[in-house]
C-alpha positions in Angstrom: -70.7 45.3 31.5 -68.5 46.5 28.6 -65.1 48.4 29.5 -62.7 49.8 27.5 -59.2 50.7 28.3 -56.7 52.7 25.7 -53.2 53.2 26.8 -51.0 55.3 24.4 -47.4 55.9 25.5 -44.5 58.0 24.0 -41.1 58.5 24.8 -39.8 61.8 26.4 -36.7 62.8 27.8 -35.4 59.1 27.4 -38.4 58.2 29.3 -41.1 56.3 28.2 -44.3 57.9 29.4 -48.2 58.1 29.6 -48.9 60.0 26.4 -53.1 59.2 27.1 -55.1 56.9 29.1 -58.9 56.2 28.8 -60.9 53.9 30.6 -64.3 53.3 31.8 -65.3 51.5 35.0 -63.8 48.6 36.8 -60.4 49.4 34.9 -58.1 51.8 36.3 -54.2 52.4 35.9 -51.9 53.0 38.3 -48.2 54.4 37.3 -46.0 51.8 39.8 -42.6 52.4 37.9 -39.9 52.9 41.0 -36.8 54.2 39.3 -38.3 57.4 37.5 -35.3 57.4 35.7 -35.6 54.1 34.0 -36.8 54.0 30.2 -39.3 51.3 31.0 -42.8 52.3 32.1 -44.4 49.7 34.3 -48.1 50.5 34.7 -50.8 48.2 37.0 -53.7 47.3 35.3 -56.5 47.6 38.0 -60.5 46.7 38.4 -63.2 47.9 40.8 -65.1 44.8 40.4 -64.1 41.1 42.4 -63.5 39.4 38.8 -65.3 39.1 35.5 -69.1 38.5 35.5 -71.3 37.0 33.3 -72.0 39.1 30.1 -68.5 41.4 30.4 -67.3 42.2 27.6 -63.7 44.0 28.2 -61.5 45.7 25.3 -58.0 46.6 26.0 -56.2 49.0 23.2 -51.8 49.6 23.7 -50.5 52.1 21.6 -46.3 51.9 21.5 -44.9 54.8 19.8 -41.0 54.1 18.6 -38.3 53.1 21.5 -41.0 53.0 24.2 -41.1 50.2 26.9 -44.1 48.7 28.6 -44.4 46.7 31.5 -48.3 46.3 32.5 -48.9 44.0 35.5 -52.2 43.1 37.1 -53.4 43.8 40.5 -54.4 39.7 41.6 -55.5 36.6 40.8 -58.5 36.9 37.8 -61.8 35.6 39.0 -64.3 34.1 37.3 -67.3 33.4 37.9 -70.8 31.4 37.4 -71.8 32.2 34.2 -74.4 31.3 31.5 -74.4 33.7 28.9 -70.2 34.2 28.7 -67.7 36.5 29.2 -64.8 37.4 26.8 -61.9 40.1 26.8 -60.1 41.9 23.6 -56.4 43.0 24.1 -54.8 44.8 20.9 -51.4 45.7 20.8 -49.3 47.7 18.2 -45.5 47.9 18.9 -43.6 50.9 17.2 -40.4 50.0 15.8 -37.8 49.4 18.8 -40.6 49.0 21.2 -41.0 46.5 24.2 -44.2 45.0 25.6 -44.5 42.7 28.7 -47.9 41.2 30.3 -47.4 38.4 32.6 -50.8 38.7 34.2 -51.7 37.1 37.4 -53.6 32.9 36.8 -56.6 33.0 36.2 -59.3 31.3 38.6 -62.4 30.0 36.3 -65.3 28.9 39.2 -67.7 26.6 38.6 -69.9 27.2 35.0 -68.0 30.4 33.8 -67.6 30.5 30.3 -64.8 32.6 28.8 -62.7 33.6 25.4 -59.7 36.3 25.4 -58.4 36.8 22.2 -55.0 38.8 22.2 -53.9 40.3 19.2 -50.1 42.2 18.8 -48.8 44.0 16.0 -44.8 43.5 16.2 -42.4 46.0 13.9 -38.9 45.8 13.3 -36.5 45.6 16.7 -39.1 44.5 19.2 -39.2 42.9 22.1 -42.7 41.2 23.3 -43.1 39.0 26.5 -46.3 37.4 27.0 -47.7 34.8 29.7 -50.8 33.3 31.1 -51.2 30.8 33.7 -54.5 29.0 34.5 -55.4 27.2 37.5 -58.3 24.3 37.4 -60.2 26.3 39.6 -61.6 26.5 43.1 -59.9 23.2 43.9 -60.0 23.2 47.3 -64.2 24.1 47.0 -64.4 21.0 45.0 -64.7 23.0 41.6 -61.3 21.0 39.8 -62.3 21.5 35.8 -66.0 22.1 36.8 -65.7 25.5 34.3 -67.9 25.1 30.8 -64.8 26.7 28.6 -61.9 28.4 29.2 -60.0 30.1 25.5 -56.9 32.3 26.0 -55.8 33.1 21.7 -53.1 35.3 21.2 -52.1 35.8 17.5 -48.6 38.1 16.8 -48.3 39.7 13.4 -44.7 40.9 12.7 -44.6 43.6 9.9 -48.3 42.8 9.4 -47.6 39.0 8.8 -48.9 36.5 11.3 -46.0 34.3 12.8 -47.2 32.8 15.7 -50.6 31.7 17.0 -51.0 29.9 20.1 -54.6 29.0 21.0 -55.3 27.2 24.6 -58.9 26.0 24.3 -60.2 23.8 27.2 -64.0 22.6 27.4 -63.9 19.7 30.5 -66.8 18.5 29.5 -65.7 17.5 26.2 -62.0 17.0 26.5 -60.7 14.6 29.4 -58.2 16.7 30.7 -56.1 14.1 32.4 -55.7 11.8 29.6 -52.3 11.5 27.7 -51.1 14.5 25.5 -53.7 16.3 27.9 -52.9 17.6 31.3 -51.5 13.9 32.7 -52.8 14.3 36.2 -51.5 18.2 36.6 -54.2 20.8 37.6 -52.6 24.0 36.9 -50.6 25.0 33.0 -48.5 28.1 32.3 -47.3 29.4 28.8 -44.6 32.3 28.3 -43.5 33.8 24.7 -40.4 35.5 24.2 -39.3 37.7 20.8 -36.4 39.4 20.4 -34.6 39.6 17.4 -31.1 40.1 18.9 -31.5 36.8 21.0 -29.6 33.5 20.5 -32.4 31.1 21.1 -30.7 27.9 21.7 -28.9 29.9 23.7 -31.6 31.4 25.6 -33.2 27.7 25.7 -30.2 26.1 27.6 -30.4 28.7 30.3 -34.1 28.3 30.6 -33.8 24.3 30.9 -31.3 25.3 33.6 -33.5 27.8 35.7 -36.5 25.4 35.5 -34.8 22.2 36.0 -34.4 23.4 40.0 -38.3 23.3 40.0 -40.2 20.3 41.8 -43.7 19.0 40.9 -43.4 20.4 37.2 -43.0 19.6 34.2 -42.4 22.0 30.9 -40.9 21.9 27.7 -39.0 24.9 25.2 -39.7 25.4 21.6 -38.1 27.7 19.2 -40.8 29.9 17.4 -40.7 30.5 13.6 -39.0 33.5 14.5 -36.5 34.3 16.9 -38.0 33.9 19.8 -39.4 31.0 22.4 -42.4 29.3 23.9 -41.9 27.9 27.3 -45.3 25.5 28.7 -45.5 24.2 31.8 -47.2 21.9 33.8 -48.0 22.2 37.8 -50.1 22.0 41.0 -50.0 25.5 42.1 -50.5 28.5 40.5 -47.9 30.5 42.5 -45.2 28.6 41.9 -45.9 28.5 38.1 -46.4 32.4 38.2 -43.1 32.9 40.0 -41.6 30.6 36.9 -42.7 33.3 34.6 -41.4 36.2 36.9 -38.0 34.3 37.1 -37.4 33.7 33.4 -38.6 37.4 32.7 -35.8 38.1 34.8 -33.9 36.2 32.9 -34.7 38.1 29.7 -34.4 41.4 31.3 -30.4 40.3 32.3 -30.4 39.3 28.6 -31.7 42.8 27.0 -28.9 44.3 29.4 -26.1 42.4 27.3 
């Protein structure tokens, strides 16, 4: 199946709101923004089918004019399942100047012989903010399917005044790569990544508080970076996918108290 999904939005009254929205079956959107006074549009990204099949192609288009703010969330877990030809999803996002973009999508379950790519492409211009996470589990562990996936690829590549300045590219293949060796996953099942921009941030800053909110966590373990620009990448390590997820949820929390400053 191939879906597409274009979301444009624009600010009005102070607002940020659904300028145009087209999509094609399984997607559908949902505007799940509480506090219709608040600038920041928060959208759920939502699919008819029970997860991605074999032979989906999906394409995802976000349109940001100037001073708008985007929070698109997902509806559950991402399935996916037995495949033999592959599946892959497009995501293309282009930030107007002032503009804010989170995804912190739900982890993503690959079953047994499914065979995906994402690629993630985001256009950044001056005085934006971009959150962006993933978290993958190693499967249906409890069915016996732990790394029994053919290839998993998430590749998210951010431009910043059309220059590219970050590109992080997770790329497992279980078959070829022993994923509990050292420098791989060490014995951990489950991985999480989250990157932060802002240019009004103080990163090592922002890193000591992070080490600080994580540091409370049992059974993981993660690591901060600095990007080349001012921003962070956060990675961390885990048996369950929940508790990684509500990681993410917590330091975008963090960020959010930060933006408020």
């Amino acid at each position: 199946m191939k879906a597409l999904l274009h979301i444009r939005t624009a600010v009005k009254n102070n607002k940020t709101s659904l300028k145009n929205c087209f999509f094609t079956p399984p997607f559908k959107i949902a505007d799940i923004t509480e506090n219709k006074n608040d600038h920041c549009l928060q959208l759920m990204l939502m699919s008819s089918s029970p997860g991605i099949l074999d032979g989906d192609e999906y394409q995802i288009k976000i349109d940001l004019e100037e001073d708008c703010s985007l929070q698109l969330q997902t509806q559950s877990y991402q399935r996916l399942f037995d495949m033999k030809k592959g599946a892959s999803q497009t995501m293309e996002v282009h930030m107007g100047k002032r503009s804010s973009f989170c995804y912190l999508p739900h982890p993503s379950v690959p079953h047994k012989s499914s065979d995906f790519v994402a690629t993630n492409n985001i256009y950044l211009s001056e005085g934006c903010s971009l959150t962006l996470g993933e978290v993958l589990t190693c499967g249906r562990k409890l069915n016996g399917e732990e790394f029994a996936f053919t290839k998993y690829q998430n590749l998210a590549k951010i431009f910043l005044n059309g220059r590219l300045v970050v590109k992080e590219n997770l790329l497992i293949i279980p078959s070829k790569i022993n994923v509990k060796s050292i420098g791989q996953l060490e014995g951990f099942t489950h991985q999480a990544s989250l990157i932060y921009i802002k240019e009004t941030i103080i990163v090592n800053e922002l890193i000591a508080e992070i080490n600080d909110r994580l540091s409370v966590e049992e059974n993981i373990c993660f690591g901060v970076s600095a990007l080349p620009v001012n921003g962070v990448i956060v990675r961390l390590l885990g048996y369950k996918a929940e508790q990684l997820y509500n990681c993410l949820q917590s330091l975008n929390n963090l960020f959010s108290l930060k933006q408020l400053v």
